[in-house]
C-alpha positions as CSV (number, residue, x, y, z in Angstrom):
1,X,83.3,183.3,92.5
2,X,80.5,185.1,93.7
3,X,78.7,185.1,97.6
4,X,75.2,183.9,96.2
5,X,76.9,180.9,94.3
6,X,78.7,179.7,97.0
7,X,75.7,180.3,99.1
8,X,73.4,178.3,96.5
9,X,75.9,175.0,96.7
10,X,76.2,175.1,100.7
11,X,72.6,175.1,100.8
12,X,72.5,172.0,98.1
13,X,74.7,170.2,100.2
14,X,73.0,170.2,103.5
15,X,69.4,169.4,101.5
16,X,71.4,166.5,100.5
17,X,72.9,165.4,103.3
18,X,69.4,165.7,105.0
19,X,68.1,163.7,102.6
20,X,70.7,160.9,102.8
21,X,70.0,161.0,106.7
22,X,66.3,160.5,106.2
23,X,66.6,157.4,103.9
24,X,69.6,156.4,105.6
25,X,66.9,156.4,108.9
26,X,64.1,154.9,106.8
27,X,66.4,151.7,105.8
28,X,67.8,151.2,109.1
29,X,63.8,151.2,110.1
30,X,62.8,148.8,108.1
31,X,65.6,146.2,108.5
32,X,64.4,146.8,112.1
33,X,61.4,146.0,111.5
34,X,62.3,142.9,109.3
35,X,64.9,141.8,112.2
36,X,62.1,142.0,115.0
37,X,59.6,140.4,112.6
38,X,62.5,137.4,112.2
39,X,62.8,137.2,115.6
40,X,59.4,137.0,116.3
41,X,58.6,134.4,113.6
42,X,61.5,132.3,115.4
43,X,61.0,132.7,118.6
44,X,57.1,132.0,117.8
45,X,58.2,128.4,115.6
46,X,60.6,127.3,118.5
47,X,64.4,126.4,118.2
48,X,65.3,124.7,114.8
49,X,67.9,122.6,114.0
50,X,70.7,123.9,112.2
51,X,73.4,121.4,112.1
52,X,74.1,117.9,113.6
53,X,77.4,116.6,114.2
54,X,78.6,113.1,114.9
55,X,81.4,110.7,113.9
56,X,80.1,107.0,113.9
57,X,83.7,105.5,113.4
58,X,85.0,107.1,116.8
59,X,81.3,106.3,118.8
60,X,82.3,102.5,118.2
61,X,85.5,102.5,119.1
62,X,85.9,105.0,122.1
63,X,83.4,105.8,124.9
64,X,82.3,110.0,125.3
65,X,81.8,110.4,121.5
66,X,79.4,113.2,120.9
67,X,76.4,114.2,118.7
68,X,76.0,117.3,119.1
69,X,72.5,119.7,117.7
70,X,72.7,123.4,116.9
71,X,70.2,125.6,116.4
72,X,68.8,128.9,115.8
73,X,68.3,129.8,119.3
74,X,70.2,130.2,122.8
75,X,68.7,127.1,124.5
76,X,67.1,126.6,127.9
77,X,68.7,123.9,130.0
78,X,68.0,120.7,128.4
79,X,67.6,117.9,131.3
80,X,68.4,114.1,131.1
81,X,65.0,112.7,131.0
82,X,64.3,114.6,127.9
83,X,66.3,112.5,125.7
84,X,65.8,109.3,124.6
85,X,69.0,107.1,123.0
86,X,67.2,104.0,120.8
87,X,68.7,101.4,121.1
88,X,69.3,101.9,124.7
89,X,72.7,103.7,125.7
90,X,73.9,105.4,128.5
91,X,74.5,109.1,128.1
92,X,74.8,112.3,129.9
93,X,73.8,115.6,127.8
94,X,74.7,119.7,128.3
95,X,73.4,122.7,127.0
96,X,75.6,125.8,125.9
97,X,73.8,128.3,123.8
98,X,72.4,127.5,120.8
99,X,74.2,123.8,121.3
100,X,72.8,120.9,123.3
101,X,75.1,117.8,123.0
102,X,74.6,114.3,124.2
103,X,77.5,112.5,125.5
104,X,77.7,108.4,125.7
105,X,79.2,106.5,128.5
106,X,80.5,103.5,126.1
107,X,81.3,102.8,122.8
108,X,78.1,102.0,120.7
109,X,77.5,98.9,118.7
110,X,78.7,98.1,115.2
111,X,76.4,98.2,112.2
112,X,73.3,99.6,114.4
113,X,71.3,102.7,113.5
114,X,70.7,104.4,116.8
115,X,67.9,107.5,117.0
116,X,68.3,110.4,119.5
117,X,65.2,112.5,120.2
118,X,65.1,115.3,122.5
119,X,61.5,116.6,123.7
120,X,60.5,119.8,124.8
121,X,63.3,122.0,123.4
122,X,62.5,125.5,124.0
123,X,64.6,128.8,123.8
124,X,65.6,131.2,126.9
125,X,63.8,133.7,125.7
126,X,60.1,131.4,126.1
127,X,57.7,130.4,122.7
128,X,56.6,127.1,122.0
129,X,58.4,123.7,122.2
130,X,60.3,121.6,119.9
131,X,60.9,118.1,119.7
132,X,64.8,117.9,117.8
133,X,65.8,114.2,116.3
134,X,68.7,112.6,114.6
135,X,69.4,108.9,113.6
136,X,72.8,107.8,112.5
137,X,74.4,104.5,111.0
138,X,77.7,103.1,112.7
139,X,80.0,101.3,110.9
140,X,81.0,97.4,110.9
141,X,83.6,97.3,113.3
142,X,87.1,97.0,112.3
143,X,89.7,95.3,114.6
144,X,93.3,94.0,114.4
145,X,94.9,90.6,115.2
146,X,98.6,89.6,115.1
147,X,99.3,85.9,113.2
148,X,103.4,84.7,114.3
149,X,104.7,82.9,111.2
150,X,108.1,81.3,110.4
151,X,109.2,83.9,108.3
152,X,108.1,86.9,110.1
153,X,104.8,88.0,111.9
154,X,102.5,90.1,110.9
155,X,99.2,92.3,112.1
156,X,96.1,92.3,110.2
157,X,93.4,94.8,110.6
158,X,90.0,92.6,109.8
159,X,85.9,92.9,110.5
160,X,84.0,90.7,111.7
161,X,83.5,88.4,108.8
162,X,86.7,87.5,108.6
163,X,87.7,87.0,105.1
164,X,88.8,90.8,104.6
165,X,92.1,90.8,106.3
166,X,94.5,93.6,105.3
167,X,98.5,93.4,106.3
168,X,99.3,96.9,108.0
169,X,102.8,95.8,109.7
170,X,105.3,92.9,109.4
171,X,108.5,92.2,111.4
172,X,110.8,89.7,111.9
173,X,109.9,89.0,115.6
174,X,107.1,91.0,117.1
175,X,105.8,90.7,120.7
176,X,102.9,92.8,121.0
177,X,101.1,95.4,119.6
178,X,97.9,97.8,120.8
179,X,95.7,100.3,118.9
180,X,94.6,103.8,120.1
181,X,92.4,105.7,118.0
182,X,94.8,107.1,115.8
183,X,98.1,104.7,116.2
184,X,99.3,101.6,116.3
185,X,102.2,100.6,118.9
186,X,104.2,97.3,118.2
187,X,106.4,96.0,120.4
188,X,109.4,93.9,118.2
189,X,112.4,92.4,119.3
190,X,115.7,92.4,117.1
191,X,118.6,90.0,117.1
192,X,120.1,90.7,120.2
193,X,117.1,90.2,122.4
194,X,116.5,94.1,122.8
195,X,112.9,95.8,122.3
196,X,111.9,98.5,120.5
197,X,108.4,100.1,120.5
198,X,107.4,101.5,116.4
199,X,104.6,103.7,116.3
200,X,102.6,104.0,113.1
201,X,99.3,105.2,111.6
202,X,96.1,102.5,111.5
203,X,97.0,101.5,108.1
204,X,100.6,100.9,109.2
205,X,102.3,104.0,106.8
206,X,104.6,106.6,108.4
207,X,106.8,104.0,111.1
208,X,108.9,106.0,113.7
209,X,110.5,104.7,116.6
210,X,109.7,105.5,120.6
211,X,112.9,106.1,122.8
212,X,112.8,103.7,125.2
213,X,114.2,104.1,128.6
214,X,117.4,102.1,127.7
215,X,118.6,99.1,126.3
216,X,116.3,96.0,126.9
217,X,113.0,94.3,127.3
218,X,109.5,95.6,127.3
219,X,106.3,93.8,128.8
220,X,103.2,94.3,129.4
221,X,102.0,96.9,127.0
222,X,98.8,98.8,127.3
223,X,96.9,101.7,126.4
224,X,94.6,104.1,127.7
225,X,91.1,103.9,126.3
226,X,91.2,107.5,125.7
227,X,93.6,109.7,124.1
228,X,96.8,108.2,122.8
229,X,98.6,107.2,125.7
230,X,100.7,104.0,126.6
231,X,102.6,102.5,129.4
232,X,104.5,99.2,129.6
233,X,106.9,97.8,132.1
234,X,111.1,98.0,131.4
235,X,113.7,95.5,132.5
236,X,117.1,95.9,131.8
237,X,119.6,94.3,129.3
238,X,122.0,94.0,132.1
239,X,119.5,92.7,135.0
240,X,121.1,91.0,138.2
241,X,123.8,93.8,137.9
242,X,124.4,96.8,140.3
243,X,121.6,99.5,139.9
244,X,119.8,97.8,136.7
245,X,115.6,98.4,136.8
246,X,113.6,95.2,136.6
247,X,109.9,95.5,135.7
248,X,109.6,99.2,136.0
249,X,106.4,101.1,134.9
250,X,106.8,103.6,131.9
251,X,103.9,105.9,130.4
252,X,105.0,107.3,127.1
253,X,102.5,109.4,124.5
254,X,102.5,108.6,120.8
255,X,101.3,111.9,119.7
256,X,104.1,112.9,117.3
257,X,104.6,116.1,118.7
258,X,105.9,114.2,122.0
259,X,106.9,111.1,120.9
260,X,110.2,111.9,120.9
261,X,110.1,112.7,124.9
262,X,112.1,110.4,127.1
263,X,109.2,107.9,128.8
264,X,107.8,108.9,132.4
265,X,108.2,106.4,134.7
266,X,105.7,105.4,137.7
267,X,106.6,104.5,141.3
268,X,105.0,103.8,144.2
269,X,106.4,106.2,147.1
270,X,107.8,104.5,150.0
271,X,107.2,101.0,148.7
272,X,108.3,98.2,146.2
273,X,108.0,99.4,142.3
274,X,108.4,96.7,140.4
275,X,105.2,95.5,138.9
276,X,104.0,92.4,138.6
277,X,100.2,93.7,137.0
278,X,98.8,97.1,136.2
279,X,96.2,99.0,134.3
280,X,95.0,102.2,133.2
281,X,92.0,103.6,135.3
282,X,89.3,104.6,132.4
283,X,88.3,107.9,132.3
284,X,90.8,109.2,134.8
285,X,94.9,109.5,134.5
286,X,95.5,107.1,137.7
287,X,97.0,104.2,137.1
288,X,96.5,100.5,139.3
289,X,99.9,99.1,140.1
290,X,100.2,95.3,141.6
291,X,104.4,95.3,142.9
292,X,105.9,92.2,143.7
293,X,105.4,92.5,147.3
294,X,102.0,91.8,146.6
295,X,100.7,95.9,147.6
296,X,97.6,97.1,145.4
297,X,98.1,100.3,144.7
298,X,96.2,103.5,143.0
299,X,98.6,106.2,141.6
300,X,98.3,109.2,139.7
301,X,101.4,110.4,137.4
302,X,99.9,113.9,138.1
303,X,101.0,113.9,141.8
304,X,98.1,113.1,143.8
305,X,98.4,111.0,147.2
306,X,99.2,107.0,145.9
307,X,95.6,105.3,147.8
308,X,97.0,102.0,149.1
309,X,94.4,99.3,148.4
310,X,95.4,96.3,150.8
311,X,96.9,93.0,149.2
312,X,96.0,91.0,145.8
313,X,97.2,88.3,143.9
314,X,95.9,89.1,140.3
315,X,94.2,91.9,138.8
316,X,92.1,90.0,136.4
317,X,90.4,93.2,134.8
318,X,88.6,96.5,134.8
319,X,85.4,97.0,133.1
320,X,85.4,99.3,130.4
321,X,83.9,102.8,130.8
322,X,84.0,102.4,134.3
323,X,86.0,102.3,137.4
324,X,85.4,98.7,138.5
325,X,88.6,96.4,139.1
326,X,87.9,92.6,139.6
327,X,91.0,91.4,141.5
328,X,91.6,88.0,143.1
329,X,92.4,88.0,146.9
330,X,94.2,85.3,148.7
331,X,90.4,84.2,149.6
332,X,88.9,84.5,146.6
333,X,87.8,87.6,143.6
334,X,86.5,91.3,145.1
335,X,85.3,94.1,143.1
336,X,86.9,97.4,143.8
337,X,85.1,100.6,142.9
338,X,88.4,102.9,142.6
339,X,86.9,106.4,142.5
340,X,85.8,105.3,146.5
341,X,88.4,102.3,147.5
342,X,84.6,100.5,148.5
343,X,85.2,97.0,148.1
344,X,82.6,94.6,147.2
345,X,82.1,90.9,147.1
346,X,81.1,88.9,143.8
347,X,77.8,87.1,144.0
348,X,78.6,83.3,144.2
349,X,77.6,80.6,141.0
350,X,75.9,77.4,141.2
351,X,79.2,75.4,142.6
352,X,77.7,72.5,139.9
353,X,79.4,74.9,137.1
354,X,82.4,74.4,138.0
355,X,85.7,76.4,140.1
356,X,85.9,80.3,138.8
357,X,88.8,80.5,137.2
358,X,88.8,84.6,136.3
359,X,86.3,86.5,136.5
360,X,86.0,89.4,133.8
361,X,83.9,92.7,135.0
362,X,81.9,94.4,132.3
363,X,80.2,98.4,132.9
364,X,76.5,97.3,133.4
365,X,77.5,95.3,136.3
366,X,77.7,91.6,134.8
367,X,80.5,89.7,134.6
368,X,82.2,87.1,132.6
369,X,83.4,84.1,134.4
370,X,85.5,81.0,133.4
371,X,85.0,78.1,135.2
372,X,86.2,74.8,135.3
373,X,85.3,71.3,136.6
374,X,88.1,69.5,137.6
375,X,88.9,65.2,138.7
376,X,91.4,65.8,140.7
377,X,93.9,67.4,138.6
378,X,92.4,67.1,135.1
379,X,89.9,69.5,133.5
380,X,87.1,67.8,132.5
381,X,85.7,70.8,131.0
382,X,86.3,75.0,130.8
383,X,83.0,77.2,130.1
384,X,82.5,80.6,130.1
385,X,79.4,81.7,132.2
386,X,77.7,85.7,131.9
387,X,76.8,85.9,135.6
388,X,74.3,89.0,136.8
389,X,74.5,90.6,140.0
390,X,72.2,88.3,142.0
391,X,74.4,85.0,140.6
392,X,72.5,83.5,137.9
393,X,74.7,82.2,134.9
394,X,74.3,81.9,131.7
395,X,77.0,80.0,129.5
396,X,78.4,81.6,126.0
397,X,81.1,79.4,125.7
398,X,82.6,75.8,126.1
399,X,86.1,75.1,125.2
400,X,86.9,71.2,124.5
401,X,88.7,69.2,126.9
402,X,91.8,68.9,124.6
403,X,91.9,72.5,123.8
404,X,93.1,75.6,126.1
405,X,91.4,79.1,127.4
406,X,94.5,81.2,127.7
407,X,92.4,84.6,127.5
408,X,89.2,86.1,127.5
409,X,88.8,89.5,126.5
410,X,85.4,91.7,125.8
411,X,85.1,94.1,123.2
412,X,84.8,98.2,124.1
413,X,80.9,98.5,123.8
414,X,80.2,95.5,125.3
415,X,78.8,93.9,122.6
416,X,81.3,91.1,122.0
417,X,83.6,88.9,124.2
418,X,86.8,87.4,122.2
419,X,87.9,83.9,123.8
420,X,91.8,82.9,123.0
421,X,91.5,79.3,122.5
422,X,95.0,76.8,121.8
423,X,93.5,74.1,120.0
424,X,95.1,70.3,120.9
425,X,97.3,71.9,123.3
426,X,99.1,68.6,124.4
427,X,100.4,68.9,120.6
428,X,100.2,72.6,120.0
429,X,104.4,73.3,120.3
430,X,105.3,76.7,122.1
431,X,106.9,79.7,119.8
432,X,110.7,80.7,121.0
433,X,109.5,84.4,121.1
434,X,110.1,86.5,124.7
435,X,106.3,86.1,125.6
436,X,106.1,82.5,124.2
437,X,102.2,81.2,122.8
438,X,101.4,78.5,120.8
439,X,102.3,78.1,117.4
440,X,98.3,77.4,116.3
441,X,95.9,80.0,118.3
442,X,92.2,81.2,117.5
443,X,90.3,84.1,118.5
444,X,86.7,83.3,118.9
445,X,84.0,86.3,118.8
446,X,80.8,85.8,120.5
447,X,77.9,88.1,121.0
448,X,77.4,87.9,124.4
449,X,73.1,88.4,123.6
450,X,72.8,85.3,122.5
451,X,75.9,83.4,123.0
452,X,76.4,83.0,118.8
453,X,79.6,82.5,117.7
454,X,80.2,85.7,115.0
455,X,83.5,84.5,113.7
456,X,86.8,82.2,114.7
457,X,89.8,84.3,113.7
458,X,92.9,82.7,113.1
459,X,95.6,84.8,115.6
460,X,95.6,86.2,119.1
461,X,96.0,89.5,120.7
462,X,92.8,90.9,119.3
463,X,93.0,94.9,119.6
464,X,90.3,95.0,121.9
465,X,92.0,93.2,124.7
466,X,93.8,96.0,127.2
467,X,96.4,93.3,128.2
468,X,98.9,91.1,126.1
469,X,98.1,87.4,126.7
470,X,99.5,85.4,129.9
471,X,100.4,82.0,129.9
């Protein structure tokens, strides 16, 4: 090979590489160009929506669903007065970079298209401002019931109308059951008079068992509004013998990946543990225990310091989606704000409507009260009265002389209240199960706006109650 040819191809080579730099240089350019002429055309049309994200089911049934916005830019702070929730609903909302999501306090109501619109969205890096909106259906709601029958009892999930109810579980004996948002728990009893707890999905397929802390009875059952947490109280096949647990508290999760893991149990350091009433503390992991020896107390299975909140008789509720606890004193009911311990006295009815009976807290600061008017030691009549904060009552339910409130319950947006009513009670015979009712019970659903009866369901234990019934 001769000098000049190899000198010929090493200088075709470099005029091509030169040229593959240039135009490699003149496309990177240009895409520059384009990529600061997009960003200027963005920046100069505001943010944009990209996505929306919401699940209707889980906003009625839960409170702190979500709907969150993305867009096309990183966001400036977006501040609560900016958004407006129609119909009304409270919320809290946050910002993190091209997302802004609003958060709501309580459950939203059934079968209502709600709008969110958030003004004055602009980017961090400035341009104009951007109104963003989204409006959204949510579903009927769904709840279950449980209907005791001679030959075995069963739990229906049902809506509102009441002629749709679907069987999900049946047992020979059961005692109780609650719903989470993604399980069912059902207490049953077998032939011996020992309790199990069987955890299965909402539509009652794939049934496993929960250990339980030994061989006995379980009361009480409950769950926590969020997440898929329970907690009942435990006595002892073998009670009245040396060292056997009466009325113990129990947490347990139904998550499968830890519902095989032994149950956690709950005392109260330094002080009487069996419980006579307790409840889960919305939005937190504390739990409010009543013992026998009358103590209210605030613990928290995560170790904190137990908060010792004097002396109670009842706890008669919490309202949901907040940290209000209506318990009755030896002088009378108290609301107790338990993220302070500040206690708080109920505004007093018209005496003319009757002795308060319970009194039922709900998260705008209302409650539901069930009074009676008594000659001597007969009822003469039971009404249910929606009380504000300055006192003034206004009735959404009257129960017959001959029937029976046992329980009143209110559903998790506040939308409903559910009224357990033993019709003819002198002639309505008692059940032999461990947490004897009634043989005939209905579940009456009112909307508490109006005070219209929405449907009677035949049953009790509605899954919108946090407590089993108490007689």
């Amino acid at each position: 090979m001769s000098t000049d040819a190899g000198t010929r191809r090493a200088r075709t080579r470099r005029r091509r590489s030169r040229a593959f730099l240039v135009a490699f240089a003149v496309v990177i350019a240009v895409l520059g160009v384009v990529g600061l002429a997009g960003a200027a055309v963005t920046t100069a049309q505001g943010p944009r929506v990209t996505r929306v994200s919401i699940d209707p089911d889980a906003a009625v049934n839960a409170a702190g669903s979500r709907l969150i916005f993305t867009t096309t830019q990183s966001l400036s702070h977006v501040q609560p007065d900016q958004v407006t929730v129609t119909p009304a609903a409270a919320f809290t909302v946050d910002t993190s970079g091209r997302s802004v999501g609003v958060r709501f306090a309580l459950p939203l109501w059934d079968d209502t298209e709600y709008t969110v619109t958030i003004s004055g969205v602009t980017g961090v890096g400035g341009g104009p401002a951007t109104n963003i909106t989204k409006s959204f259906l949510t579903p009927p709601l769904q709840s279950y019931v449980l209907q005791r029958a001679t030959g075995g009892d069963t739990v229906f999930r049902t809506d509102l109308a009441g002629d749709a109810a679907v069987p999900v579980f049946t047992d020979a004996q059961i005692e109780d059951f609650r719903a989470t948002a993604g399980y069912l728990v059902v207490s049953t009893m077998d032939a011996e008079g020992h309790s199990h707890l069987i955890v299965t999905d909402l539509d009652g397929q794939n049934p496993r068992e929960l250990p339980l802390p030994g061989e006995g009875t379980v009361t009480n059952l409950q769950s926590a509004d969020r997440g898929n947490l329970i907690g009942y109280t435990f006595t002892d096949a073998d009670v009245g013998s040396a060292g056997a647990r009466a009325s113990v508290l129990f947490t347990a999760s139904l998550t499968e990946s830890q519902s095989s893991e032994e149950p956690t149990q709950v005392t109260r350091t330094g002080g009487e543990s069996r419980v006579d009433d307790w409840r889960f503390v919305p939005g937190t992991d504390s739990l409010l225990m009543l013992t026998y020896d009358g103590a209210l107390t605030l613990v928290s299975p995560s170790g904190g310091a137990p908060v010792a909140l004097g002396n109670a008789v009842a706890i008669t509720g919490i309202a949901r989606g907040s940290t209000t606890v209506v318990v009755e004193r030896v002088d009378g009911p108290v609301a107790i704000d338990l993220s302070t311990a500040q206690e708080t006295a109920l505004p007093h009815t018209d005496k003319a409507l009757g002795q308060v009976n319970s009194v039922i807290p709900l998260a705008d600061g209302q409650t539901l009260r069930v009074l009676a008017l008594l000659d001597g030691f007969t009822v003469r009549s039971t009404t249910v009265h929606l009380v504000d904060q300055q006192g003034a009552a206004r009735a959404v339910l009257s129960v017959e002389p001959k029937d029976t409130l046992i329980e009143t319950c209110v559903s998790p947006s506040g939308r409903y209240a559910t009224f357990l009513v033993a019709p003819d009670a002198v002639d309505n015979a008692y059940d032999g199960h461990q947490l004897p009712l009634p043989e005939k019970l209905q579940t009456h659903v009112v909307s508490l706006a109006d005070g219209k009866e929405q449907v009677a369901l035949t049953g009790f234990d509605i899954s919108w109650c946090q407590t089993p019934p108490r007689v």
